[in-house]
C-alpha positions in Angstrom: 239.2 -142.6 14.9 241.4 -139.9 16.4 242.0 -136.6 14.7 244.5 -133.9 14.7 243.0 -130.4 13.2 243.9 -126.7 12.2 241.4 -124.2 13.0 241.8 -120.3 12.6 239.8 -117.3 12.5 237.5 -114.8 10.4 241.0 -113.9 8.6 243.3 -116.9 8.9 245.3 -114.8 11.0 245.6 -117.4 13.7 246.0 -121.4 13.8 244.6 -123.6 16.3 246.4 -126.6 16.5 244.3 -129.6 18.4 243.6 -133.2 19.0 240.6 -135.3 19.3 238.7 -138.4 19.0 235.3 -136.4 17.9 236.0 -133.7 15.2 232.6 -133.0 14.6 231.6 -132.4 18.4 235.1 -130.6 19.1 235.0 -128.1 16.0 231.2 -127.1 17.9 233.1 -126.2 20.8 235.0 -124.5 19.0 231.7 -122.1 17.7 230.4 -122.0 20.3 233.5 -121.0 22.4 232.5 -123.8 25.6 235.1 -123.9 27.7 238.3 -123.0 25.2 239.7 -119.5 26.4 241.7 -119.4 23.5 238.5 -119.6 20.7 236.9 -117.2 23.0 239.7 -114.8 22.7 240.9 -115.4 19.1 237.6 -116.4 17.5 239.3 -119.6 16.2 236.0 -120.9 14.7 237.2 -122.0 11.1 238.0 -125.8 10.4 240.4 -125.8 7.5 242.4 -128.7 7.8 242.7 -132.4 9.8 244.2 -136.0 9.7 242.8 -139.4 10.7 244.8 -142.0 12.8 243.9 -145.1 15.0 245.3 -144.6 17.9 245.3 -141.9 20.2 249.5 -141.7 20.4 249.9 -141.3 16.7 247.7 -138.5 16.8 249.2 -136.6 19.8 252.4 -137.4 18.5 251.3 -135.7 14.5 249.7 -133.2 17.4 253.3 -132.2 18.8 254.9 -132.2 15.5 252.6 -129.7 13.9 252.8 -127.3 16.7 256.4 -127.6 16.9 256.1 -126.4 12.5 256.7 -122.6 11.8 254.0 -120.7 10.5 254.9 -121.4 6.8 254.8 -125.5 7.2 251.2 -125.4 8.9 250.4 -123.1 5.9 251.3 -125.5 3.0 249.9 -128.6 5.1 246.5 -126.5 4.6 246.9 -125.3 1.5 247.7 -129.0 0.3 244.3 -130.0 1.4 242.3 -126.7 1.5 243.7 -124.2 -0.9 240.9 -121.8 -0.4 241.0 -122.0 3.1 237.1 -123.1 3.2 235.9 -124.1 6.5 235.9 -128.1 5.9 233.1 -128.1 8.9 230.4 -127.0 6.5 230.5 -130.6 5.2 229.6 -132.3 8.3 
């Protein structure tokens, strides 16, 4: 499986769009900032939305089209699944 995810920080100030085929070992990167400037620098540590696919191109492709959303659309794609903006990586 090959997921595309939202992250953002303490205050869901930021979003952290990514891409992989391990979202339980990627969103511990994230924690633990290992080697991702950007969740060193804007403590992107929160897990509050993702999708499934098979195959690695629909997933970069969903990948490209979510960073290419304005701020709004990524909102009510997490709100849709996460309304409370809980970080979903507690359940793993």
């Amino acid at each position: 499986m090959y997921y595309v995810y939202i992250l953002t920080n303490f205050t869901n100030k930021v979003l952290y769009t990514g891409m992989t085929n391990n979202l339980c070992r990627r969103t511990y990167e994230h924690k633990l900032e290992i080697n991702d400037s950007f969740s060193q620098k804007y403590k992107t540590h929160k897990l509050v939305y993702f999708e499934e696919y098979n195959s690695p191109q629909e997933a970069i492709a969903r990948e490209k089209q979510i960073k290419g959303f304005l701020r709004l659309k990524k909102i009510r794609l997490i709100e849709e699944m996460n309304p409370e903006w809980q970080d979903l990586s507690e359940r793993f």
